[in-house]
C-alpha positions, 0 to 999 in steps of 0.5 A: 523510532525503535522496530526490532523483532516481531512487526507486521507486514501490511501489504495494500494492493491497488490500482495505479489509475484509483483516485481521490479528487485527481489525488492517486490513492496510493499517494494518499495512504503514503501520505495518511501512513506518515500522519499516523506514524507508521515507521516507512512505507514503500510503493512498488509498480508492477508490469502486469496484473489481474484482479477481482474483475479478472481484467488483465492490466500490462504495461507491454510496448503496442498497448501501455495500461494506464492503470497499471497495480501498484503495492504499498508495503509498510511494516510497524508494530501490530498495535500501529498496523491494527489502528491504521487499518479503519484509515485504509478502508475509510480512504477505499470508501472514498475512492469507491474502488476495490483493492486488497489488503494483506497482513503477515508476521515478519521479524525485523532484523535491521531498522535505523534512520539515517544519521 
């Protein structure tokens, strides 16, 4: 696959705790972003965070959060990114849990598979 120049970053905040039938939703938009051919994926854990709810989730040593944020960051052509969108929002429909989802211009420098 080629990916240089202008691309978007999409970028899909959720919790860590957030599930589907014990399956944690941001393995499952891993997984639906492969089917979908979106060039990569990554999923980022974060150490504190506050949401729409205003409550404050921290991974600290006395009281370790088991819903700790997680960020999933992809980037792909705009036309791929647009088209995965309705799949994200069908799987936050079915988890019935909030999240938030961003977009941004980036231009890609580097992309190549391993050889």
């Amino acid at each position: 696959m080629q990916l240089t120049g202008q691309a978007i970053l999409l970028r899909i905040f959720v919790g860590e705790a957030d599930c589907i039938n014990h399956n944690p939703v941001y393995e499952l938009i891993v997984k639906a972003a492969r089917d979908n051919n979106i060039a990569g994926a990554t999923v980022l854990r974060g150490i504190m965070s506050y949401g729409a709810s205003t409550v404050i989730h921290t991974a600290k040593w006395i009281e370790i959060s088991q819903d700790l944020p997680i960020v999933i960051e992809m980037v792909d052509a705009e036309e791929k990114i647009n088209k995965f969108l309705p799949v994200i929002d069908g799987i936050f429909e079915k988890s019935k849990r909030g999240g938030l989802i961003t977009t941004e211009k980036v231009n890609v420098i580097f992309y190549q598979p391993n050889k």
